[in-house]
ChimeraX commands (.cxc) that place a marker at each C-alpha (Angstrom):
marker #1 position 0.00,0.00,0.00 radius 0.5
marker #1 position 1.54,3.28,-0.88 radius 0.5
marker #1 position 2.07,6.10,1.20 radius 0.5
marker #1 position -1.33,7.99,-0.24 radius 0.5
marker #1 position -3.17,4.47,0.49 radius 0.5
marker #1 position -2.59,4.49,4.09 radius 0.5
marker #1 position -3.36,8.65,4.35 radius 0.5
marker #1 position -6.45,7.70,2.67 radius 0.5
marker #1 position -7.26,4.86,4.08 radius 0.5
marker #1 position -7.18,6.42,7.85 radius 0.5
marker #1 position -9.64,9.08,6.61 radius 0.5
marker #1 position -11.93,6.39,5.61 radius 0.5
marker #1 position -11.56,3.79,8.94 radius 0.5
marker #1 position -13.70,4.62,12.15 radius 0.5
marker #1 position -16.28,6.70,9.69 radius 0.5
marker #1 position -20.03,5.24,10.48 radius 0.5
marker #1 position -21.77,3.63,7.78 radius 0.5
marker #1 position -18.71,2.57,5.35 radius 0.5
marker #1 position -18.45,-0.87,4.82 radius 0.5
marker #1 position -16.03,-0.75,2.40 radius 0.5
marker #1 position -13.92,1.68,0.16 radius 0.5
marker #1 position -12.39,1.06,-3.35 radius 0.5
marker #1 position -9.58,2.80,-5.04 radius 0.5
marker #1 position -10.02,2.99,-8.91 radius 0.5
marker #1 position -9.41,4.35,-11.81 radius 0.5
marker #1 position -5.96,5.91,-13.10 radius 0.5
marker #1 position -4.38,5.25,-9.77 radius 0.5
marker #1 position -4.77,1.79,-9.66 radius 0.5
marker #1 position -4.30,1.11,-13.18 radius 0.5
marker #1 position -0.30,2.65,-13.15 radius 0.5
marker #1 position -1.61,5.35,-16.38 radius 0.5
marker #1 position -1.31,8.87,-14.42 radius 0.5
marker #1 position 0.07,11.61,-15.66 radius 0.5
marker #1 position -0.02,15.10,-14.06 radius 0.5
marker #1 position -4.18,15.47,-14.68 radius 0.5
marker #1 position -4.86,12.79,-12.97 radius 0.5
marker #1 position -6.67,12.59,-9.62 radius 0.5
marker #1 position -7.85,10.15,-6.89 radius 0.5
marker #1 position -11.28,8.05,-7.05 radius 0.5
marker #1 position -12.80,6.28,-4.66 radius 0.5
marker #1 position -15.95,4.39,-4.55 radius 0.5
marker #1 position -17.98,4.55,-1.24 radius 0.5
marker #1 position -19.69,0.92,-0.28 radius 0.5
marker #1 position -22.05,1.97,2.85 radius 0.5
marker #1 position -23.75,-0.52,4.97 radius 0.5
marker #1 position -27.50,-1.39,4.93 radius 0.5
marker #1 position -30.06,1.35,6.03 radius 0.5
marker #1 position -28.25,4.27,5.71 radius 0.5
marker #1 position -30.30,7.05,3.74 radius 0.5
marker #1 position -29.29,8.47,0.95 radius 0.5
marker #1 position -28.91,12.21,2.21 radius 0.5
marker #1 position -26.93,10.55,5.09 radius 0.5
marker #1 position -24.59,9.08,2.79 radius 0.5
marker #1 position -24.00,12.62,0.81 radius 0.5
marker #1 position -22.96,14.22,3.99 radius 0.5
marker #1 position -20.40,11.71,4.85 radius 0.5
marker #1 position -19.07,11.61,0.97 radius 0.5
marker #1 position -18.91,15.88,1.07 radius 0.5
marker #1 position -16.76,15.34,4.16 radius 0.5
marker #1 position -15.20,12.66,3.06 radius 0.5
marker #1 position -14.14,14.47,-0.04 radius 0.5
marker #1 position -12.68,17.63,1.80 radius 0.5
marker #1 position -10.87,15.63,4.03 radius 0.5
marker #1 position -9.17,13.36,0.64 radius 0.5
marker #1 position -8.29,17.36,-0.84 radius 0.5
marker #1 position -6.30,18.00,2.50 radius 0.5
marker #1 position -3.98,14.25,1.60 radius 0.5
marker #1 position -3.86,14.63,-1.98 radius 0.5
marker #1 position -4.81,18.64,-3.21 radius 0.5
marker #1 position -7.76,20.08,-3.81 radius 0.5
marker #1 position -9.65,18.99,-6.98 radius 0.5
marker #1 position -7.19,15.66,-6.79 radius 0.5
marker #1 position -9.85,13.25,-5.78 radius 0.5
marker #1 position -13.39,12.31,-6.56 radius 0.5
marker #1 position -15.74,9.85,-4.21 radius 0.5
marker #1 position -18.73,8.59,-5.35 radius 0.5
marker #1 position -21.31,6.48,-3.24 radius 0.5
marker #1 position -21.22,2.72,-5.19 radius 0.5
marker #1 position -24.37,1.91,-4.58 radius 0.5
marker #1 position -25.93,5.05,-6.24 radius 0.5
marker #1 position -23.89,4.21,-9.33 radius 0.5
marker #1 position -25.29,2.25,-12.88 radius 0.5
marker #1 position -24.79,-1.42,-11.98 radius 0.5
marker #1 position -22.34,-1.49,-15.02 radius 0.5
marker #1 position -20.14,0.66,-12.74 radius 0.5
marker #1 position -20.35,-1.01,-9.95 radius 0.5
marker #1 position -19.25,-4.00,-11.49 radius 0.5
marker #1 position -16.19,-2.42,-12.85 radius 0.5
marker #1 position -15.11,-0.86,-9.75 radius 0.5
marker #1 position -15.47,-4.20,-8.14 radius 0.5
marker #1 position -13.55,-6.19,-10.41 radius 0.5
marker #1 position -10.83,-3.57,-11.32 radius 0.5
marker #1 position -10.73,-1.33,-8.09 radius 0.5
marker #1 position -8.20,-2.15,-4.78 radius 0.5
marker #1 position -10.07,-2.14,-1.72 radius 0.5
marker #1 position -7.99,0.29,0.49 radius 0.5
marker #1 position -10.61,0.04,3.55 radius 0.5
marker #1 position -12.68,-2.43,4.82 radius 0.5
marker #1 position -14.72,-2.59,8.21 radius 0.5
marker #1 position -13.46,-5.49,10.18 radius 0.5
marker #1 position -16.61,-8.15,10.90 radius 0.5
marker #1 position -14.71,-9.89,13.36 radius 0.5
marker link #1:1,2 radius 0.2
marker link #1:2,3 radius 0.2
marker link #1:3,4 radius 0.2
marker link #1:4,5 radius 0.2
marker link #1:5,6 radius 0.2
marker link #1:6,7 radius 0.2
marker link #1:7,8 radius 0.2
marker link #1:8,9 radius 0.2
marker link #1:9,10 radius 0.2
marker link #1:10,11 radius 0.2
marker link #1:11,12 radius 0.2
marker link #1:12,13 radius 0.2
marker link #1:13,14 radius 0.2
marker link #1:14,15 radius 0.2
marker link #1:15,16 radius 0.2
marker link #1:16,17 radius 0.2
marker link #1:17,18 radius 0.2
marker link #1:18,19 radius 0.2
marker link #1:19,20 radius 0.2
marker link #1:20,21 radius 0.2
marker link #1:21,22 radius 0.2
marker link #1:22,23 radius 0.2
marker link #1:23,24 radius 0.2
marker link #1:24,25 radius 0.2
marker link #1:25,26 radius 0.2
marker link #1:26,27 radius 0.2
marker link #1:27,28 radius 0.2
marker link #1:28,29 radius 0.2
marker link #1:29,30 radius 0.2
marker link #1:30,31 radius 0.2
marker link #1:31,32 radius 0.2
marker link #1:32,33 radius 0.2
marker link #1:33,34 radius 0.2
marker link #1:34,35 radius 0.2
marker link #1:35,36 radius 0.2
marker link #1:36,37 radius 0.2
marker link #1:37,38 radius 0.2
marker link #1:38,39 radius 0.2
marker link #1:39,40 radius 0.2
marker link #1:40,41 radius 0.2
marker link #1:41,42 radius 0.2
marker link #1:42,43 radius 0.2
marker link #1:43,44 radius 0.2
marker link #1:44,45 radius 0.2
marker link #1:45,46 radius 0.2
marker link #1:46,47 radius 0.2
marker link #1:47,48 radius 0.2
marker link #1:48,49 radius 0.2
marker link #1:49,50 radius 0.2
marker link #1:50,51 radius 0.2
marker link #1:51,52 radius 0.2
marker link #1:52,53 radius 0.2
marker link #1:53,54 radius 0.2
marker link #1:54,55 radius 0.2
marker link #1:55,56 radius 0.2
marker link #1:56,57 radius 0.2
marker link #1:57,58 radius 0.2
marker link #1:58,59 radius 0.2
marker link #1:59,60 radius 0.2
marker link #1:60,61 radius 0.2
marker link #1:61,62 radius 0.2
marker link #1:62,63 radius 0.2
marker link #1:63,64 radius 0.2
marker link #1:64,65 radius 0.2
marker link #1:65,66 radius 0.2
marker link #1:66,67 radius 0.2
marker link #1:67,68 radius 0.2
marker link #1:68,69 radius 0.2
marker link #1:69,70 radius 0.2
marker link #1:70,71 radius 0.2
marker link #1:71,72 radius 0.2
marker link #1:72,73 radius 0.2
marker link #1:73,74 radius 0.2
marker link #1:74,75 radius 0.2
marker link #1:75,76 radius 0.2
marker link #1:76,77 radius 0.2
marker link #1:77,78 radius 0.2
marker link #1:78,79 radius 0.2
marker link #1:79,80 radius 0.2
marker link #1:80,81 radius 0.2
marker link #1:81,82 radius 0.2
marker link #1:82,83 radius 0.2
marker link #1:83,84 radius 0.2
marker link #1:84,85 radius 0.2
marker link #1:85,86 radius 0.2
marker link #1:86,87 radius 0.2
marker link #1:87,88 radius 0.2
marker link #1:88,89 radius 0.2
marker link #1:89,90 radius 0.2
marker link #1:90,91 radius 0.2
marker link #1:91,92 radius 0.2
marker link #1:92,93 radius 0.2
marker link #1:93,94 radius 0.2
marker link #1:94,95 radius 0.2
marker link #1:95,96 radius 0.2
marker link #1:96,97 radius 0.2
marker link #1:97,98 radius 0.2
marker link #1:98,99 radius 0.2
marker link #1:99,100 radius 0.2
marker link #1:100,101 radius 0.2
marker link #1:101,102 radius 0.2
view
C-alpha cells in the first residue's frame, strides 16, 4: 500500500456507515500523468439514507483534498452508481478500507 493508500485509508476507517472503500481508476491502473486525480468508490452498509450518505461523501471528499490537493480526488457512493459501474469498480478497483466483521 503506498504512502497515499494508508493517508487515505485512515480518513476512511472509524467513519459510520462505510463498509467498504475502493480505489479505482488511473491510480490503480499505473496510467497517471499530471491530470490525474484520486477516485474512490464509497460501499455503505445497509439502512443508511441516501442524504446521510452525501454528507459523509462531502466530508469525506474535503478531508481526501487535505492528503492529496484540492480537486485531486473524486468519491462517489457505489451503490448510487449504474450497476455497469459497480461492477467495474469491483472487479478492477483495490479495496484500500474495509470494516473489520470480526
Amino acid at each position: 500500500m503506498s504512502f497515499y493508500d494508508r493517508k487515505l485509508a485512515e480518513i476512511f476507517k472509524g467513519k459510520d456507515g462505510i463498509a467498504a472503500v475502493y480505489l479505482f481508476g488511473s491510480q490503480v491502473k499505473g496510467k497517471t500523468d499530471k491530470f490525474s486525480d484520486f477516485d474512490f468508490a464509497v460501499l455503505f452498509e445497509d439502512g443508511y439514507k441516501r442524504d446521510d450518505r452525501w454528507n459523509i461523501i462531502g466530508d469525506l471528499l474535503c478531508e481526501a483534498f487535505s492528503v492529496v490537493g484540492q480537486d485531486k480526488a473524486d468519491v462517489v457512493d457505489l451503490s448510487n452508481q449504474p450497476l455497469w459501474f459497480q461492477q467495474v469498480v469491483v472487479k478492477t478497483g483495490k479495496i484500500i478500507y474495509e470494516v473489520d466483521r470480526k
